[in-house]
C-alpha positions, -999 to 999 in steps of 0.1 A, spaced: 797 -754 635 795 -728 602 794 -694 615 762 -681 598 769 -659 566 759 -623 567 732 -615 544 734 -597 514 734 -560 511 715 -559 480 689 -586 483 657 -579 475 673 -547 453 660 -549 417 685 -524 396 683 -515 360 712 -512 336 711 -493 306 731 -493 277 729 -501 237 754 -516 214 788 -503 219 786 -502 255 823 -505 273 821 -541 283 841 -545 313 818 -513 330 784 -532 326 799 -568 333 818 -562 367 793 -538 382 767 -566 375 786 -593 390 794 -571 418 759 -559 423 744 -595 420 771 -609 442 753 -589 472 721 -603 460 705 -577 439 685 -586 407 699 -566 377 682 -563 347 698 -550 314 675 -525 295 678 -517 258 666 -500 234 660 -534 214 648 -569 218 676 -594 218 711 -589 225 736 -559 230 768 -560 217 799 -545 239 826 -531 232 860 -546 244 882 -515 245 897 -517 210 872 -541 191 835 -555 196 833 -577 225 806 -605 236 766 -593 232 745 -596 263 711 -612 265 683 -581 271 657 -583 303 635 -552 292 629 -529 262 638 -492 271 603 -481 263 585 -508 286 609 -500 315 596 -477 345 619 -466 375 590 -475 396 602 -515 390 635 -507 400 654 -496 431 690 -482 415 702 -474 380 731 -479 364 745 -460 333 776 -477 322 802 -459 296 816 -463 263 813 -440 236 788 -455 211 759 -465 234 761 -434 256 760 -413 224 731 -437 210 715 -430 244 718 -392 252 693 -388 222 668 -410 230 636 -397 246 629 -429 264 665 -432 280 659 -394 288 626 -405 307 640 -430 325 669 -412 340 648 -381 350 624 -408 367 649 -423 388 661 -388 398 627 -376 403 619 -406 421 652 -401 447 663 -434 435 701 -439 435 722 -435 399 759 -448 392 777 -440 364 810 -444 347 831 -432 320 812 -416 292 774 -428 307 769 -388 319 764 -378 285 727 -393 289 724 -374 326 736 -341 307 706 -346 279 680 -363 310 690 -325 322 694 -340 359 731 -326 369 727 -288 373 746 -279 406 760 -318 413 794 -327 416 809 -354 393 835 -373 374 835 -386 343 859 -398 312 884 -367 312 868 -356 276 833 -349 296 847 -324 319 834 -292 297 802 -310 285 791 -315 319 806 -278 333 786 -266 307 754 -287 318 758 -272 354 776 -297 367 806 -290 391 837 -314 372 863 -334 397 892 -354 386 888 -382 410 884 -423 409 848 -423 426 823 -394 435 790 -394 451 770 -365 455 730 -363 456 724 -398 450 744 -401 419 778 -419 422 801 -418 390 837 -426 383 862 -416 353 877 -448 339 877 -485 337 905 -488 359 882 -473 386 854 -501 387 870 -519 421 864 -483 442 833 -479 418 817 -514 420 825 -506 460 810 -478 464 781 -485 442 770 -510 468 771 -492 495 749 -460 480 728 -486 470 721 -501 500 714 -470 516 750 -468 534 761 -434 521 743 -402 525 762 -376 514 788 -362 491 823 -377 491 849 -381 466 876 -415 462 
């Protein structure tokens, strides 16, 4: 007889994923699989109708099909939100004011954040990090001192409800850890 399998840690979880073209490709794709692997539904939000194109570390990569427009999207639909890196959408996305909405929703809201790489530059304009500690894409550390945030040079760190990471070569701890914050597993600040 099949032992039963354990249920999923995300099901039921509805989590948003925000980027625009030039997105680092590898940091929206295997967070998604991970996330939907423990059952959570993850839509990707844009600020266009269509596709996204990524961006595959030295060149364009594939384009991903998008689930809602940025300015129809409300963190009340969603239980977690995910800001994944790459140069070109998180600078497209720091200046928009509906990406700036949405990320001071979900913060306002309590709802859990992850993001990697370059995605704090949009946290930095949501003005949400003041006095949390974080990692990023070396090149963020004096943006985000300078935004209020305390800088740490580490794979993974989680600290009042926001989980980020520094690099693409972090996404296994990441994608690991992300599950667990959103699932309700971690509750307070720890660095990886």
């Amino acid at each position: 007889m099949a032992e039963p399998r354990a249920m999923a840690k995300l099901a039921n979880k509805k989590v948003a994923i925000v980027v625009t073209d030039g997105f680092e490709q590898v940091e929206l794709t295997e967070p998604k699989k991970a996330l939907e692997a423990e059952g959570a539904l993850c839509d990707v939000v844009a600020p266009k109708a269509g596709t996204v194109k990524g961006w595959n570390r030295t060149d364009w990569g594939m384009e991903i099909a998008v689930d809602v427009v940025l300015a129809e999207a409300e963190a009340s639909a969603y239980d977690a939100l995910v800001l994944p890196g790459g140069v070109m959408s998180s600078d497209s996305l720091r200046i928009l004011p509906e990406a700036r909405r949405l990320v001071r929703s979900f913060f306002t809201a309590g709802k859990p954040v992850a993001s990697s790489c370059h995605g704090p530059w949009t946290l930095i304009d949501a003005g949400v990090i003041e006095g949390v500690t974080m990692t990023s894409w070396p090149t963020l550390e004096q943006d985000l001192v300078n935004a209020g945030a305390r800088w740490k040079n580490a794979p993974v760190v989680f600290d009042q409800g926001l989980l980020t990471s520094r690099t693409p070569s972090d996404l296994v701890a990441f994608d690991a850890k992300m599950i667990e914050v959103f699932s309700g597993q971690t509750a307070e600040e720890h660095t990886f």
